[in-house]
C-alpha positions in Angstrom: -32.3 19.4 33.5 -34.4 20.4 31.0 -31.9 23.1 29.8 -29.0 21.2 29.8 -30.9 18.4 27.8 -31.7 21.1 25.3 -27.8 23.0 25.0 -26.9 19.2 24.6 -29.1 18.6 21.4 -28.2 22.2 20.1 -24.6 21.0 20.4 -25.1 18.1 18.3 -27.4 19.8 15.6 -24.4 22.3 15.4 -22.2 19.4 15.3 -23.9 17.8 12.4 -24.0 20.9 10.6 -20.2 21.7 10.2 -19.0 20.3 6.9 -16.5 17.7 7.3 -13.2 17.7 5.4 -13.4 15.0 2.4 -9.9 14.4 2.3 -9.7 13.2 6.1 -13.2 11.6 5.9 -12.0 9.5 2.9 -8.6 8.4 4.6 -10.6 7.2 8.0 -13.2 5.2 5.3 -10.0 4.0 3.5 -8.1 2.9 6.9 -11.3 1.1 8.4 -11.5 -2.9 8.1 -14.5 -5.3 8.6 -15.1 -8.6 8.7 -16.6 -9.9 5.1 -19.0 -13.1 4.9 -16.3 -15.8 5.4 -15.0 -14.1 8.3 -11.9 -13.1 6.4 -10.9 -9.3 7.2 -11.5 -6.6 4.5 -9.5 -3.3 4.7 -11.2 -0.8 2.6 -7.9 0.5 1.4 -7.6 -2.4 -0.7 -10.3 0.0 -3.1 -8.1 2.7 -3.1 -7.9 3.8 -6.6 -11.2 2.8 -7.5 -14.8 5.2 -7.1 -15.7 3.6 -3.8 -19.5 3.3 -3.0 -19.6 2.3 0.6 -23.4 1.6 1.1 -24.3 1.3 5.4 -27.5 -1.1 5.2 -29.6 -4.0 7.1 -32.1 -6.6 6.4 -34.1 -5.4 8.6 -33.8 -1.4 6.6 -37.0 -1.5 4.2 -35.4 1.6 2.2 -32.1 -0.3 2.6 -33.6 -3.2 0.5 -35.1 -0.7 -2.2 -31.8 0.6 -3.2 -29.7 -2.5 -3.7 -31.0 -3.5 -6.7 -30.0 0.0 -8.2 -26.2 -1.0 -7.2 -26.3 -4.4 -8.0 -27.2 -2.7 -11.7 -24.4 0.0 -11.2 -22.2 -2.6 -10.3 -22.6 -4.6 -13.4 -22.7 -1.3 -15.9 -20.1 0.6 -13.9 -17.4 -2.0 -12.5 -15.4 -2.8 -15.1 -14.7 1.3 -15.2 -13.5 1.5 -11.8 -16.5 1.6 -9.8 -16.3 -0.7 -6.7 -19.3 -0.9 -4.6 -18.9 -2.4 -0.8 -22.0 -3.1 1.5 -21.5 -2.9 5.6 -24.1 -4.6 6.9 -25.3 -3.1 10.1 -26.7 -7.0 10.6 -25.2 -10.7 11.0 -23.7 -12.6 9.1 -27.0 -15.4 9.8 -29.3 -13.1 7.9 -27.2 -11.0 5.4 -24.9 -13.9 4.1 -28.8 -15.8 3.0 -30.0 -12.5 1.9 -27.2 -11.3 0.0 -27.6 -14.4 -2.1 -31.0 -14.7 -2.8 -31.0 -11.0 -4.4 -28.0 -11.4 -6.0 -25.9 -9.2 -4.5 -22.3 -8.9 -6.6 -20.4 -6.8 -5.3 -18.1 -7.7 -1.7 -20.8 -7.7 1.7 -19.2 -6.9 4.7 -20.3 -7.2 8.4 -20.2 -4.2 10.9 -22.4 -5.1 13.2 -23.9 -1.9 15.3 -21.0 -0.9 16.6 -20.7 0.1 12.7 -23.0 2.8 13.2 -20.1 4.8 15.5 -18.0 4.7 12.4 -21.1 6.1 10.1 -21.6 9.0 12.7 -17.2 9.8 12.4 -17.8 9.2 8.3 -21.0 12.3 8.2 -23.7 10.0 9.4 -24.8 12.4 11.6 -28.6 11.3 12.2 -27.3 7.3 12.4 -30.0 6.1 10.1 -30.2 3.8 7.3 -29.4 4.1 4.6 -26.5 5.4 4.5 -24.2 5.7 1.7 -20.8 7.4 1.2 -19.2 8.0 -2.4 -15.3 8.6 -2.5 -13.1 9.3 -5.6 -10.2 7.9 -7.3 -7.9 10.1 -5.4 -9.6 9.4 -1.7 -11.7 12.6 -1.2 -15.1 12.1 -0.2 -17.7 13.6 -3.0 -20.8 13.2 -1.0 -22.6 11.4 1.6 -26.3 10.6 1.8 -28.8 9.8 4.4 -31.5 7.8 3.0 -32.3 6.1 0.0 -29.8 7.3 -2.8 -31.8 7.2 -5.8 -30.3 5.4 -9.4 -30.5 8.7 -11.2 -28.9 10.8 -8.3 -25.9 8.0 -8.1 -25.6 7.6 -12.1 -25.5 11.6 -12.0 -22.6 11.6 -9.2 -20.9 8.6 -10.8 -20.5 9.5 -14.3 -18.1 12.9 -14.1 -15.6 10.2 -11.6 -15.3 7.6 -14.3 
C-alpha cells in the first residue's frame, strides 16, 4: 500500500511538472463562465482581447488579502490600456460580495465556489493553493501562472511588455 501510495504522488509531481501549452490553457480560461455577485453569469471570453489577470482567492486566504490591493492599484493605472483584472472567489457570495466592497475592490468579482479549485488544477494550479493567479495576453496565450502571492513589482514587470 505504501508503494502504491508513493508511485501515485510521483505520478502527480511528474504531472505537475510537464509544461502546459499556453495556447490551450488560455482557450479553456477563456471558455470558462462563473457566476459574478448578482448571480448573473460571466463568460471569461467576454475579456478576450484584453491582458486578462484572473486572480483565484478567498476571504478566508491571508496572502490572498495582501495582494488585492496591488490589483485594485493596477487596475486603476493599467485598465484604461487594456488590462482587465477578474477575481474567482473560491468563497460565497455572503462574505466576498461585503468584503469586496469594503476594500474597494474595482475590478468584476466572480464566485467559483470550491469546485473552482478543479478548474485551477486543469489551468497549472497544480499544488491547489491560494493564491493563485493566471496572466493571459491579448492574443489568448497564457504568459505565466503563479502560485502564491504575485508581488506588485513581479506583475508591473510581466504587465508592461503586453500593453
Amino acid at each position: 500500500m505504501l508503494f502504491a501510495g508513493a508511485v501515485y504522488l510521483f505520478y502527480q509531481w511528474q504531472a505537475g511538472a510537464r509544461p502546459l501549452d499556453p495556447v490551450a490553457v488560455g482557450q479553456i480560461v477563456l471558455a470558462a463562465s462563473f457566476a459574478g455577485l448578482d448571480d448573473q453569469p460571466q463568460p471569461l471570453e467576454q475579456w478576450r482581447g484584453k491582458v486578462l489577470v484572473v486572480n483565484f482567492w478567498a476571504t478566508w486566504c491571508a496572502p490572498c488579502r495582501e495582494e488585492i490591493p496591488g490589483f485594485i492599484k493596477f487596475q486603476d493605472q493599467y485598465g484604461a490600456r487594456g488590462v482587465q483584472f477578474v477575481g474567482l472567489a473560491i468563497d460565497g457570495k455572503e462574505r466576498v460580495g461585503p468584503y469586496a466592497r469594503e476594500i474597494g475592490i474595482n475590478y468584476p468579482v466572480l464566485l467559483g465556489g470550491l469546485q473552482s479549485m478543479d478548474f485551477a488544477r486543469q489551468v497549472g494550479n497544480s499544488r491547489g493553493v491560494l493564491p493563485f493567479t493566471v496572466v493571459i495576453d491579448r492574443k489568448g496565450s497564457v504568459v505565466t501562472t503563479k502560485i502564491g502571492v504575485l508581488r506588485p513589482e513581479k506583475l508591473e514587470s510581466l504587465l508592461k511588455p503586453l500593453l
